[in-house]
C-alpha positions in Angstrom: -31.2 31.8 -8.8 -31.3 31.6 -12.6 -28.4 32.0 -15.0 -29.3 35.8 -16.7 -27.5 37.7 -19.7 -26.1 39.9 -17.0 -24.5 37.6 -15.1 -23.4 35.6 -17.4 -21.6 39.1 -19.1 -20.2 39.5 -15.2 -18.9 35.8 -15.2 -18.0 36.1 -18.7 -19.7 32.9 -19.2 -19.3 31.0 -22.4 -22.1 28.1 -23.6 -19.7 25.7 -24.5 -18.5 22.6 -22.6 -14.8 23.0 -21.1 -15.4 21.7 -17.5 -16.5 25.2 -16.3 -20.4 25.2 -14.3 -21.5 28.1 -12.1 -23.5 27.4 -8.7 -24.7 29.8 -6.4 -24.0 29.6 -2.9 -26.8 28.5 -1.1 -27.2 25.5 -3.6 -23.3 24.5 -3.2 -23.7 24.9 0.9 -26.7 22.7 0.9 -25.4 20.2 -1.7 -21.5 19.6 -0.2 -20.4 17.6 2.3 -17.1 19.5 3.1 -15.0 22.1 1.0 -11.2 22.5 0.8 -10.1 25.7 1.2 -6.3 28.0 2.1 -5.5 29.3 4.7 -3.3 32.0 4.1 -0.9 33.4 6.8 0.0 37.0 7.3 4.0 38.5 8.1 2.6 38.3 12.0 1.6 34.6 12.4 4.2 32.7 14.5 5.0 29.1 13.3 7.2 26.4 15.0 8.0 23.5 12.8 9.0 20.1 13.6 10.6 17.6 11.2 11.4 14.0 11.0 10.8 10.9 9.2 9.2 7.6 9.9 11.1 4.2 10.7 11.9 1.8 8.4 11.5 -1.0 10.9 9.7 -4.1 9.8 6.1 -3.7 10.4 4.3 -6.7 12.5 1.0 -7.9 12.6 -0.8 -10.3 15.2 -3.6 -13.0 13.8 -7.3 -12.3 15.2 -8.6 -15.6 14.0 -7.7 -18.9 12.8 -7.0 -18.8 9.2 -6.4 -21.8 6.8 -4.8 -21.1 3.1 -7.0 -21.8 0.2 -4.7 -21.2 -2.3 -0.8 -21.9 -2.7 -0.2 -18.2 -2.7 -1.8 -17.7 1.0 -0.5 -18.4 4.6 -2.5 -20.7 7.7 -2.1 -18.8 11.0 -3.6 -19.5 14.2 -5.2 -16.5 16.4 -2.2 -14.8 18.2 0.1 -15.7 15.7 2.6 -12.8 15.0 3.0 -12.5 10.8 5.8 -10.0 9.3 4.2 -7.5 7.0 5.8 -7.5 3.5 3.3 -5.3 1.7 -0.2 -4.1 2.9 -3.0 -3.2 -0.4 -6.7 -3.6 0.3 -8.7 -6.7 1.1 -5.4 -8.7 0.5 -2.0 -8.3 2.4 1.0 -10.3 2.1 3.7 -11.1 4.8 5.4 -13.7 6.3 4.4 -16.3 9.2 7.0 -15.6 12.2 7.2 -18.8 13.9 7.7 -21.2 10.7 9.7 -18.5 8.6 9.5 -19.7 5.0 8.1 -17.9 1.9 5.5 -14.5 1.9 1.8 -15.6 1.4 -1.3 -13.6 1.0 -3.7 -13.1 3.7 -6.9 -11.2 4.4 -6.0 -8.0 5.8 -9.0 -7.6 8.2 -7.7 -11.3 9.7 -4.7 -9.7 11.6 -4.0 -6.3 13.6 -1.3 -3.8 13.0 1.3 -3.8 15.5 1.6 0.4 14.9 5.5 1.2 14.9 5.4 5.0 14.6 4.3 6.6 17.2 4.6 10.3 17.6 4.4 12.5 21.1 4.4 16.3 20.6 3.7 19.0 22.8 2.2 22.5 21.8 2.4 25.2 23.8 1.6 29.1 23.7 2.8 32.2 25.2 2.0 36.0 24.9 -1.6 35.2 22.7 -4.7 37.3 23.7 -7.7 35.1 24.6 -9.5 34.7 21.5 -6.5 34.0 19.5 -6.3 31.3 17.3 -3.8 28.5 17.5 -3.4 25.5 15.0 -1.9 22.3 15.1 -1.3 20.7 11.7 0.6 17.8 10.3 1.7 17.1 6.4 3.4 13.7 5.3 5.4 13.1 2.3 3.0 12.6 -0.8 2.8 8.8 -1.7 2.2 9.5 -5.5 6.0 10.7 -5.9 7.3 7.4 -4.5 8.2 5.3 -7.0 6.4 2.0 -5.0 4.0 -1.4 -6.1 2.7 -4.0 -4.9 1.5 -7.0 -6.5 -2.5 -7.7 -6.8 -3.3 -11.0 -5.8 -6.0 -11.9 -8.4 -3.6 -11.2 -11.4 -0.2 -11.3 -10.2 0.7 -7.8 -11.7 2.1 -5.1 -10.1 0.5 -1.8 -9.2 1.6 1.7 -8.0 1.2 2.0 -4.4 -0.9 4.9 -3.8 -2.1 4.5 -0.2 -0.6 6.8 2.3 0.0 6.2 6.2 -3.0 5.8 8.0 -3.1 5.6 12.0 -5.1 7.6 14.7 -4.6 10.9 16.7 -5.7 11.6 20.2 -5.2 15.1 21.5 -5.5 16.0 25.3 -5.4 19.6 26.9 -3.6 20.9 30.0 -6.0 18.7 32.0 -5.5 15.6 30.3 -9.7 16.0 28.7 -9.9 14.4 25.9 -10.3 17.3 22.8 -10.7 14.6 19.6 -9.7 11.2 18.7 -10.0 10.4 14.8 -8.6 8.5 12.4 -5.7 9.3 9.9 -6.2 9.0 6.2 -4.9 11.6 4.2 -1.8 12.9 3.9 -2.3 16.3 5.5 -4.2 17.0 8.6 -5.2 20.7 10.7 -7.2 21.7 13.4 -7.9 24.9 15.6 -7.4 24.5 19.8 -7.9 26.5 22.9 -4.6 28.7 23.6 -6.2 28.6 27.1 -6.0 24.9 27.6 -2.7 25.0 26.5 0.1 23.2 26.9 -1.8 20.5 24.5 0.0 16.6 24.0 -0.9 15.4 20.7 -0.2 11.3 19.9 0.0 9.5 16.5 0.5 6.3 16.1 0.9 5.3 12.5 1.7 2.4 10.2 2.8 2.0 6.2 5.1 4.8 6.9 8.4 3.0 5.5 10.6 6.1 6.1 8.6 8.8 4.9 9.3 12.0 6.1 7.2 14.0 7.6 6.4 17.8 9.2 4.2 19.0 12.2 3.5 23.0 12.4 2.0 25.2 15.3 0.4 28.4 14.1 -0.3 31.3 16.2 -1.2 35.2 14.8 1.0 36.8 17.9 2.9 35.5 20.9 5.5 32.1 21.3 4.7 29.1 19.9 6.7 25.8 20.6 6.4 22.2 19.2 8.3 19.3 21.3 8.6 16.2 20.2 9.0 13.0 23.0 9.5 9.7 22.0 7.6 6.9 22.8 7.3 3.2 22.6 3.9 1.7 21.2 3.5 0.5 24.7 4.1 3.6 25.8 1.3 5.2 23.5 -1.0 2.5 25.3 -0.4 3.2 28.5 -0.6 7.1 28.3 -3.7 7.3 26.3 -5.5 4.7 28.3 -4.8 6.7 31.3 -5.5 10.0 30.3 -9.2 8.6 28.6 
């Protein structure tokens, strides 16, 4: 569809350049990927909030391969090895060797695994909702841009703003333990819809790079109960349970 006078009188369109472009909507649905968009909640919607806040426990890592320092800056570890995490940022993480102690060194990040230190059980149940109905889960964490963090780049030695929030994985399981999804976390906020009928769900998290941040979990329902429970769990814990109920 072409730009005309008239719509450009309805859009009161101007032909200068201020960051403004029209599309129509068949061109933007076949051209995006995904689209943000808010949900708004009427006075009817029941919510049940959960807050809390991520450890500040050391965060651990355990060597995947050998690994032999090529610089002064960096750290030899064998495979197996269990390394302290002093700051995690890109291709390059730095931490400290556990068996030897001594100064932090760089290493490459992919060379050693996460031991994950938050994990996160919840429980989401529904009462009184007509079949149909929707229900949401969703989950927010504090916004790592207003944390006043760096972390120092290994090429220049400078220090940069730590932008990266917590990432981790979810697994959510229905009423009889079937698997609904299992993704990855990378942002800082995260929704979905589920069955009210399959309900009550368990939803698990296990996160790392959360250093305290505080976070919220919400169930949404338009009528009825809504409850959120939290249960806690050990990372071997968060094994066990997930491997059983895959």
């Amino acid at each position: 569809e072409e730009m005309t006078d008239e719509l450009r009188e309805a859009l009161d369109h101007k032909n200068k350049v201020d960051g403004t472009f029209w599309m129509a909507l068949e061109d933007f649905v076949q051209v995006s990927k995904k689209c943000a968009f808010l949900k708004q909640f009427g006075p009817t919607w029941q919510c049940s909030v959960l807050r809390g806040h991520f450890t500040n426990d050391v965060e651990k890592g355990r060597a995947k391969k050998d690994y032999q320092a090529a610089e002064d800056n960096e750290i030899s570890f064998k495979k197996g090895d269990m390394i302290e995490v002093t700051q995690m940022s890109g291709y390059w993480s730095k931490g400290i060797l556990l068996k030897s102690g001594g100064d932090p060194g760089y290493y490459r990040s992919k060379d050693v695994e996460i031991q994950m230190k938050n994990i996160l059980k919840i429980t989401l149940d529904v009462e009184g909702i007509q079949e149909g109905e929707p229900l949401i889960f969703a989950f927010m964490v504090e916004n790592q841009l207003m944390r006043r963090e760096y972390s120092k780049r290994k090429s220049d030695g400078l220090n940069y703003k730590d932008k990266k929030q917590p990432s981790g994985c979810i697994f959510m399981f229905d009423k009889n333990d079937k698997t609904y999804k299992g993704m990855k976390l990378k942002y800082r906020h995260y929704w979905d819809y589920l069955d009210p009928a399959k309900a009550p769900w368990t939803i698990y998290m296990a996160v790392c790079r959360g250093k305290g941040m505080r976070y919220n979990a919400y169930g949404y329902a338009r009528h009825g109960n809504v409850k959120l429970e939290s249960h806690p769990l050990s990372y071997t814990g968060f094994l066990d349970e997930t491997a059983k109920r895959n």
